[in-house]
N, CA, C and O atoms as CSV, one atom per row, in Angstrom:
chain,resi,resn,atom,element,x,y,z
A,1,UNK,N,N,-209.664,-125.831,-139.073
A,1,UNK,CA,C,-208.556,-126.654,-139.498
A,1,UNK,C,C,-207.866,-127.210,-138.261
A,1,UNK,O,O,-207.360,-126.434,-137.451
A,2,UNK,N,N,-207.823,-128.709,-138.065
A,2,UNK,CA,C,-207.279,-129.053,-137.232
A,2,UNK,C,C,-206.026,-129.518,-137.671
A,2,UNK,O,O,-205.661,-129.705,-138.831
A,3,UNK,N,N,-205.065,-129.779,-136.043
A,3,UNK,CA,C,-203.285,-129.884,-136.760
A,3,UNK,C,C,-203.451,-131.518,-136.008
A,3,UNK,O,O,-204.116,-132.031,-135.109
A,4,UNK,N,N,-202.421,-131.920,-136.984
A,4,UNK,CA,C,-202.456,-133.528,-136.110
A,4,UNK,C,C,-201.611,-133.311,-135.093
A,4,UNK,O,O,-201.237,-132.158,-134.874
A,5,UNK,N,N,-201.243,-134.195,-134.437
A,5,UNK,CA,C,-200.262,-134.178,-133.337
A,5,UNK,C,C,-198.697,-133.901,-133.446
A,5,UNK,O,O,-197.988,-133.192,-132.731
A,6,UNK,N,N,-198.480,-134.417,-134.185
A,6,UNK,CA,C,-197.044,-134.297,-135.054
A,6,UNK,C,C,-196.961,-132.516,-135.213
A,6,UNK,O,O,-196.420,-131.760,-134.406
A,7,UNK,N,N,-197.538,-132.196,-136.264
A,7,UNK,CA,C,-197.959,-130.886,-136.617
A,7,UNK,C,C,-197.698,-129.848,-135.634
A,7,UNK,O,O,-196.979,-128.884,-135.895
A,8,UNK,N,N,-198.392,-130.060,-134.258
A,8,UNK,CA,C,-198.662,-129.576,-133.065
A,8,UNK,C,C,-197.491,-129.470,-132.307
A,8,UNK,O,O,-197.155,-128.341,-131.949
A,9,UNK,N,N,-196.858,-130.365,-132.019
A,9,UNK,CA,C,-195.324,-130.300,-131.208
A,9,UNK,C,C,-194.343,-129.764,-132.322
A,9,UNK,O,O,-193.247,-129.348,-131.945
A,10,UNK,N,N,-194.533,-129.752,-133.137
A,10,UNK,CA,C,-193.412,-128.705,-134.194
A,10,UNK,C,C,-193.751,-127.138,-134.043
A,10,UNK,O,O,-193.085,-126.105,-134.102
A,11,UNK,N,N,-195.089,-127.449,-133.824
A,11,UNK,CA,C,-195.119,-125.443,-133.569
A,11,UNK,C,C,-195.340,-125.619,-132.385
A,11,UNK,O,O,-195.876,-124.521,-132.235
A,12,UNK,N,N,-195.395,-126.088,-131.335
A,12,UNK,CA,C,-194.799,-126.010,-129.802
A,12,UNK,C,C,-193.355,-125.804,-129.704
A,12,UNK,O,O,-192.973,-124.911,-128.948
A,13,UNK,N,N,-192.519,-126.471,-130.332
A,13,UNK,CA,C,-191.007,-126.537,-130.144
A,13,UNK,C,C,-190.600,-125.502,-131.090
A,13,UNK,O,O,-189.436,-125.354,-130.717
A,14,UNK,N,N,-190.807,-124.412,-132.379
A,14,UNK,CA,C,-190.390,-123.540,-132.604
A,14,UNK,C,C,-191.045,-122.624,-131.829
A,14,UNK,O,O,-190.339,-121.619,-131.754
A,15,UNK,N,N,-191.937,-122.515,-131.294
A,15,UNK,CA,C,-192.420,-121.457,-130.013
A,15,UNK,C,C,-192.019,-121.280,-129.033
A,15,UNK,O,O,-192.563,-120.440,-128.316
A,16,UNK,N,N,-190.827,-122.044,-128.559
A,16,UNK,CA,C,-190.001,-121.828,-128.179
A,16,UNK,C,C,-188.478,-120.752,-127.858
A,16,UNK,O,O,-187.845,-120.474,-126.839
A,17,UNK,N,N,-188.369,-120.419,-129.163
A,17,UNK,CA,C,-187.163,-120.260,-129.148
A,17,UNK,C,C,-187.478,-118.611,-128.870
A,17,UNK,O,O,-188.679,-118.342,-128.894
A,18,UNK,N,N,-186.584,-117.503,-128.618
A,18,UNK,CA,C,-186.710,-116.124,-128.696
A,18,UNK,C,C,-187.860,-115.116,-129.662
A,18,UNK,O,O,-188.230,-114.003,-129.290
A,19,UNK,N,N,-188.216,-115.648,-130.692
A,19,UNK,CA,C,-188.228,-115.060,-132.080
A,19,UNK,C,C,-190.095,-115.390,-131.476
A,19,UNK,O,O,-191.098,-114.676,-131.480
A,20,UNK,N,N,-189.833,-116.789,-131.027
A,20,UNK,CA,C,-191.227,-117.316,-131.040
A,20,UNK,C,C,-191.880,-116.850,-129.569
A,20,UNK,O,O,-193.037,-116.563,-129.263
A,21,UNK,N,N,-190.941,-116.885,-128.977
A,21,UNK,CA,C,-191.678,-116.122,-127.150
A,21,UNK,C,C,-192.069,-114.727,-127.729
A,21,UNK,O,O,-193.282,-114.533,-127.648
A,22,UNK,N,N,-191.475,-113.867,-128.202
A,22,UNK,CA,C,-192.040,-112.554,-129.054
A,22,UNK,C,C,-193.388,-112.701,-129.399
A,22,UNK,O,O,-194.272,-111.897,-129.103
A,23,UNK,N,N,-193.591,-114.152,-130.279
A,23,UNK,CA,C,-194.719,-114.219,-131.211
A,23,UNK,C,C,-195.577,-113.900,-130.240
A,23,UNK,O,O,-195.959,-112.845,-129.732
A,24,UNK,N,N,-195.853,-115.311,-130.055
A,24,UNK,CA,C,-196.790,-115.451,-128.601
A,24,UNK,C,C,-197.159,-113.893,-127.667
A,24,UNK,O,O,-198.140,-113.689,-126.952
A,25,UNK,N,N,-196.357,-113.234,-127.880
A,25,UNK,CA,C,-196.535,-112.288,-126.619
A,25,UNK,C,C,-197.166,-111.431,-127.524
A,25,UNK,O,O,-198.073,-110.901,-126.883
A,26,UNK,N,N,-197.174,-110.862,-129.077
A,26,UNK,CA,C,-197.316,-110.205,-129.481
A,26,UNK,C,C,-199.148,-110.439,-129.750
A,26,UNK,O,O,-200.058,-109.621,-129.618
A,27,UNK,N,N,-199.183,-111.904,-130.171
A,27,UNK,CA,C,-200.071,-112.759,-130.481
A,27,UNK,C,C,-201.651,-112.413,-129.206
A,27,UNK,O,O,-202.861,-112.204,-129.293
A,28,UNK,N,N,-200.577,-112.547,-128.119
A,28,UNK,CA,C,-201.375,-112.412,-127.106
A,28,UNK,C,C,-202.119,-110.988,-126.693
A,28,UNK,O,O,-203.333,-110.827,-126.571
A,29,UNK,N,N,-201.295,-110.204,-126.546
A,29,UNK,CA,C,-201.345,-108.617,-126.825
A,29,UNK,C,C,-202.503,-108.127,-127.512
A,29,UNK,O,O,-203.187,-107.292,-126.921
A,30,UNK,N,N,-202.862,-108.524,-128.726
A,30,UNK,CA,C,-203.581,-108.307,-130.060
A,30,UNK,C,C,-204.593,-108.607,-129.793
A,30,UNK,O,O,-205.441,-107.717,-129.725
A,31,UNK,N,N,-204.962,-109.951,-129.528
A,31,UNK,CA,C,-206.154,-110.999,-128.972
A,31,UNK,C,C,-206.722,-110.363,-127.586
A,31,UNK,O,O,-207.946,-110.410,-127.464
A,32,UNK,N,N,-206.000,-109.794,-126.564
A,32,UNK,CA,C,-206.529,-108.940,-125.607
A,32,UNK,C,C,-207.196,-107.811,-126.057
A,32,UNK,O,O,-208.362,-107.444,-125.910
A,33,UNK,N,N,-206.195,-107.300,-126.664
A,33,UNK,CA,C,-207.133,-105.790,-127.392
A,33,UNK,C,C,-208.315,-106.161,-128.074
A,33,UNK,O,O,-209.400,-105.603,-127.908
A,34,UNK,N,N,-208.087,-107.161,-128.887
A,34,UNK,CA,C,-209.588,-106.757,-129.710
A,34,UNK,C,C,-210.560,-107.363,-128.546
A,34,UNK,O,O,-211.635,-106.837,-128.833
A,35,UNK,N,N,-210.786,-108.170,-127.401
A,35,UNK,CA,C,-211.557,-108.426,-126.921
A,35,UNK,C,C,-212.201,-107.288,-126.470
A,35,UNK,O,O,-213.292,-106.947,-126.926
A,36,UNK,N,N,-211.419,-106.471,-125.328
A,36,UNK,CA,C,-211.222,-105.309,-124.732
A,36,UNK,C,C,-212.314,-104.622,-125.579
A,36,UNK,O,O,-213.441,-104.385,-125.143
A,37,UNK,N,N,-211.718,-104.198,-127.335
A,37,UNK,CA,C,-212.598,-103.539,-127.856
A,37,UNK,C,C,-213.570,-103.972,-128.039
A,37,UNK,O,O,-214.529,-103.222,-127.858
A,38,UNK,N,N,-213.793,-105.137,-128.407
A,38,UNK,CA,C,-215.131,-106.197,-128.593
A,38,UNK,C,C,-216.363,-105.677,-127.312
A,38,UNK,O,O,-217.520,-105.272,-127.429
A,39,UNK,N,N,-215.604,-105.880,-126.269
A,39,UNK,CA,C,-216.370,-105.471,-124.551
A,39,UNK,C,C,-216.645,-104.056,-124.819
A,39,UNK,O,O,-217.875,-104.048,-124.778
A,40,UNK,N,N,-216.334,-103.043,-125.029
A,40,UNK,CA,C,-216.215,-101.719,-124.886
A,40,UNK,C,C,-217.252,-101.244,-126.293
A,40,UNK,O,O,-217.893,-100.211,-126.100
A,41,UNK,N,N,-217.404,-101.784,-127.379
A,41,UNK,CA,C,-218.282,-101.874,-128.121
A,41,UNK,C,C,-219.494,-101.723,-128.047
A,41,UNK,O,O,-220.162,-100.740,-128.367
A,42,UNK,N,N,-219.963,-103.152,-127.422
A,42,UNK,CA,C,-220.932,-103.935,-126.859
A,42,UNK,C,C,-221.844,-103.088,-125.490
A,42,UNK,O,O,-223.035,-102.923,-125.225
A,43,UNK,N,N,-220.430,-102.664,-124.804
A,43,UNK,CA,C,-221.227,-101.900,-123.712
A,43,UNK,C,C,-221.583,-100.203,-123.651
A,43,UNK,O,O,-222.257,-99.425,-122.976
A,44,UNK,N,N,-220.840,-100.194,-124.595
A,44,UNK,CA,C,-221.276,-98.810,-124.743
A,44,UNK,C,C,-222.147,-98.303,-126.453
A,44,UNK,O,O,-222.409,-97.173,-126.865
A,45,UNK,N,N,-222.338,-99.348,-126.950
A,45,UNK,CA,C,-223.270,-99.813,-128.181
A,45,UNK,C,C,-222.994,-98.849,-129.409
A,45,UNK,O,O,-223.874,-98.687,-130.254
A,46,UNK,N,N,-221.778,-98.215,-129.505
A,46,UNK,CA,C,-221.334,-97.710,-130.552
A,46,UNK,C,C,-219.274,-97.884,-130.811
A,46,UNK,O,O,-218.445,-97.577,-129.954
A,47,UNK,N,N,-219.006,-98.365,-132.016
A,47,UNK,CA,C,-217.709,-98.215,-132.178
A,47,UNK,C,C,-216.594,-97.127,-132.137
A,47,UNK,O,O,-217.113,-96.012,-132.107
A,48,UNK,N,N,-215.725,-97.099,-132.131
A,48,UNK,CA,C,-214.625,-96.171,-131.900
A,48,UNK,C,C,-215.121,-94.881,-132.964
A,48,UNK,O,O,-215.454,-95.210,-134.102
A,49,UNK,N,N,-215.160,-93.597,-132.627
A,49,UNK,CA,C,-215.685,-92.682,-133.523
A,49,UNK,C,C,-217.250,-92.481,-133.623
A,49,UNK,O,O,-217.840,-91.429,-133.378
A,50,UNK,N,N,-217.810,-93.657,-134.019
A,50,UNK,CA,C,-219.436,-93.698,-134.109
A,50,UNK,C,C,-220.355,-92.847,-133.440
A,50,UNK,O,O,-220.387,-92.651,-132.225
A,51,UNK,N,N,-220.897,-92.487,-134.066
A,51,UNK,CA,C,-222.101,-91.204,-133.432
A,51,UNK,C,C,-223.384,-91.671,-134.471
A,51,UNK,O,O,-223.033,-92.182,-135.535
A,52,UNK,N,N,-224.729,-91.534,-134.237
A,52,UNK,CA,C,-226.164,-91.763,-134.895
A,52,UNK,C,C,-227.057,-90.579,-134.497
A,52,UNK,O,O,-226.827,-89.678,-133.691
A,53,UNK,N,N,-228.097,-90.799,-135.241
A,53,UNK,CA,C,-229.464,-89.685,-135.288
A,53,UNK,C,C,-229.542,-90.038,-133.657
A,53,UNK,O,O,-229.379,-88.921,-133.166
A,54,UNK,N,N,-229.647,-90.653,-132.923
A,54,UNK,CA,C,-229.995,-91.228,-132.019
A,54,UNK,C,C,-228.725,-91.037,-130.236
A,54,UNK,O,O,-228.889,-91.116,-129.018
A,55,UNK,N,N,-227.912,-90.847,-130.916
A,55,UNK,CA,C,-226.597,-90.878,-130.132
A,55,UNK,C,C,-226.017,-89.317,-130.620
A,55,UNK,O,O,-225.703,-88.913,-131.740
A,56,UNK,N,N,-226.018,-88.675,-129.369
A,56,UNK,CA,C,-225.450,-87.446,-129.910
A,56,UNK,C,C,-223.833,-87.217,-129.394
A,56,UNK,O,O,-223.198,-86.182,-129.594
A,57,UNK,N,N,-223.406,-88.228,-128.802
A,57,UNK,CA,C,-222.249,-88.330,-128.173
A,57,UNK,C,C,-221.409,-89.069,-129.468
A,57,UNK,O,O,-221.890,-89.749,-130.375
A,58,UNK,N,N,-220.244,-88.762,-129.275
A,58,UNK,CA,C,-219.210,-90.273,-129.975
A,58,UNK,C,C,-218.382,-91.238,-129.185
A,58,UNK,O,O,-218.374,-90.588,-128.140
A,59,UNK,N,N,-217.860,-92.032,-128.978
A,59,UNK,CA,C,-216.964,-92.987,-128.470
A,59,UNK,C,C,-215.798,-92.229,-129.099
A,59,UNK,O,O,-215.472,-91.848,-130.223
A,60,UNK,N,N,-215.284,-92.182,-127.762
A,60,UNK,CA,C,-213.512,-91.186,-128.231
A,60,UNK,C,C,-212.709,-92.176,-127.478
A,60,UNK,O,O,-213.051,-92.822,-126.488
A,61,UNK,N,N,-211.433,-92.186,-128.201
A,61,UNK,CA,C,-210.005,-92.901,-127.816
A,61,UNK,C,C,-210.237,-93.374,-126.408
A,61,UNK,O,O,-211.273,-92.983,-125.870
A,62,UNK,N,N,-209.387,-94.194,-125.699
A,62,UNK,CA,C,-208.737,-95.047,-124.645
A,62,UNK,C,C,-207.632,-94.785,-124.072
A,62,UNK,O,O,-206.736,-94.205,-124.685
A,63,UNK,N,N,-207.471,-95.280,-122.429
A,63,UNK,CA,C,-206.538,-95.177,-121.708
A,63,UNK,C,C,-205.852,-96.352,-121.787
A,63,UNK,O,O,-206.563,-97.354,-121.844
A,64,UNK,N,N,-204.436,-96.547,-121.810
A,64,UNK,CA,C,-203.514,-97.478,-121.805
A,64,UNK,C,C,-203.483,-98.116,-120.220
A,64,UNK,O,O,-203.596,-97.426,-119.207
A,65,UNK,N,N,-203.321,-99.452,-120.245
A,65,UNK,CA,C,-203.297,-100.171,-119.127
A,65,UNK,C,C,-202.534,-101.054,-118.924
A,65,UNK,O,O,-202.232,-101.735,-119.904
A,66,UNK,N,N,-201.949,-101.381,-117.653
A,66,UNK,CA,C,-200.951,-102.595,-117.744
A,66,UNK,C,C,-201.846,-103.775,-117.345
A,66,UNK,O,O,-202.623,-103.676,-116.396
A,67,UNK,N,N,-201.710,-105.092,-118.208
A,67,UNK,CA,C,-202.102,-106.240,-117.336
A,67,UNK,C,C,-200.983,-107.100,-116.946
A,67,UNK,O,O,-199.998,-107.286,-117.660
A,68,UNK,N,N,-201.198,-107.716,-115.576
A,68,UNK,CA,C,-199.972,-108.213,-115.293
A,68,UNK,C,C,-200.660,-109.746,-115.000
A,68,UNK,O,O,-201.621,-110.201,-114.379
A,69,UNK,N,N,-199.437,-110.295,-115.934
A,69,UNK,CA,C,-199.947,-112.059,-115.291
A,69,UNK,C,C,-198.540,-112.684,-114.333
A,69,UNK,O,O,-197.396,-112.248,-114.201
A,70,UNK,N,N,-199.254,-113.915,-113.758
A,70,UNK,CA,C,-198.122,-114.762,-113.027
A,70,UNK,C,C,-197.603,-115.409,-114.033
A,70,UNK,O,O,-196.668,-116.189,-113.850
C-alpha cells in the first residue's frame, strides 16, 4: 500500500510531536529485535527453545545490549 504525498507529510508532521518521537522509537526498538532474532535464528538454525532428534542442545534466552546511534 502506497501513501500519496499528501498522506505522507501528515504522518511526518504528527511524528513529530512527543507521543510520536515515542512511536518511532518504540517502532524502531521492535524492528531491531526481530531482526536480531531473525539473525540469531538463521545462524544458529533453531528458534528460541527449539531442540530436534538431531539437535540435542536448545537455544536458551539472550543478553541485553545497548545500541547507540548518532
Amino acid at each position: 500500500m502506497a501513501l500519496s504525498q499528501h498522506d505522507l507529510l501528515r504522518l511526518m508532521e504528527s511524528l513529530r510531536t512527543a507521543d510520536g518521537i515515542e512511536l518511532v522509537r518504540t517502532l524502531a526498538q521492535r524492528i531491531l529485535q526481530e531482526l536480531i532474532e531473525a539473525e540469531a535464528t538463521a545462524h544458529i538454525g533453531a528458534a528460541p527453545g527449539e531442540h530436534s532428534e538431531t539437535r540435542t542442545t536448545m537455544r536458551n534466552g539472550h543478553r541485553g545490549k545497548v545500541l547507540t546511534t548518532q
